[in-house]
N, C-alpha and C positions, 0 to 999 in steps of 0.2 A: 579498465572498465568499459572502454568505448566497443572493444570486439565482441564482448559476451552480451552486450546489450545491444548490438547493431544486429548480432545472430537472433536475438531473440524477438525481436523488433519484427525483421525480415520475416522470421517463422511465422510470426502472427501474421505478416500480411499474406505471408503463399499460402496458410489455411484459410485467411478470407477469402482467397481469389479463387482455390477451389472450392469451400460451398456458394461460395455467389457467384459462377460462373458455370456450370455444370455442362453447360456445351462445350467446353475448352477441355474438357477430362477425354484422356486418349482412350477410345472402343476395345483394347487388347494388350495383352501384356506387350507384346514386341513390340509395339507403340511407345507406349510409357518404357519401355528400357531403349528404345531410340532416342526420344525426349532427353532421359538422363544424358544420353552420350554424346550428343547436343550442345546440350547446356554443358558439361566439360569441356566441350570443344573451345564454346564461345568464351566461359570461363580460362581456359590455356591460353586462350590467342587475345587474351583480354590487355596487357601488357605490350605485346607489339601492335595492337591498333590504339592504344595510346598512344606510345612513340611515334605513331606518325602523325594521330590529330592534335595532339598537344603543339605541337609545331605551326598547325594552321588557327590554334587560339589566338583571339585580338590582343589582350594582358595576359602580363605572367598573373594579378591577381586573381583573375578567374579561373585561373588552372587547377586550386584544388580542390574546387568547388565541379566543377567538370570531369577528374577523376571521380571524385566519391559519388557523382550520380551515376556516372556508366557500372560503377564496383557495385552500385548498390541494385541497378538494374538486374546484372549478370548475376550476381548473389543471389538476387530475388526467384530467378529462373531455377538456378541450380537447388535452390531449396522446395519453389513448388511441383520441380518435377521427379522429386524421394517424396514427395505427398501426394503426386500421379502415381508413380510406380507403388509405393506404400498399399494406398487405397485400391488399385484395380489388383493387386494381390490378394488382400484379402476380401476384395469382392469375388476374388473367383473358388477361392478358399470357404469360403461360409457364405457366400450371396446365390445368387444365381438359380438359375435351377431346381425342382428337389431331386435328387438321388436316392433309388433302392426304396424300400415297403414295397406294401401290398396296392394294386390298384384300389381304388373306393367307388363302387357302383353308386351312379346316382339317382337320388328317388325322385323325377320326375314326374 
């Protein structure tokens, strides 16, 4: 029960962070699909930079406590940036712009 409520936990907060942050949302798709690849990144390499700062922890008691804030971090990223890439898709998909009609003169 602890992973499908840590995911949905997490989701809620990378949907907060996107509507109450809206300067932090990337200007282009290639943005937001760099972001993703990113956060995989940080996500991959998340595991051997444990291994090395679990070493420099003061107690072993704080160690799991120090994992599960960097996992929840790194989690945090990887999931609000599929709600960067998500939403600047379908902002370019049905937002933006209008496309195609007729021009409409205006009565000035």
């Amino acid at each position: 029960m602890l992973e499908p409520a840590m995911l949905l936990g997490l989701g809620a907060v990378a949907v907060w962070l996107h509507v109450r942050y809206p300067g932090l949302r990337p200007s282009s798709l290639g943005r937001a699909a760099l972001r993703v690849f990113v956060s995989f990144g940080a996500f991959a390499l998340l595991p051997a930079v444990l291994g090395f700062l679990l070493q420099l922890a003061p107690a072993s008691t704080l160690r799991p406590y120090f994992v599960l804030a960097l996992l929840m971090l790194t989690l945090t990223y990887v999931l609000l940036s599929w709600v960067w890439l998500i939403a600047r898709i379908l902002h370019d998909l049905l937002g933006g712009t209008p496309r195609g009609g007729h021009p409409v003169a205006s009565k000035a």
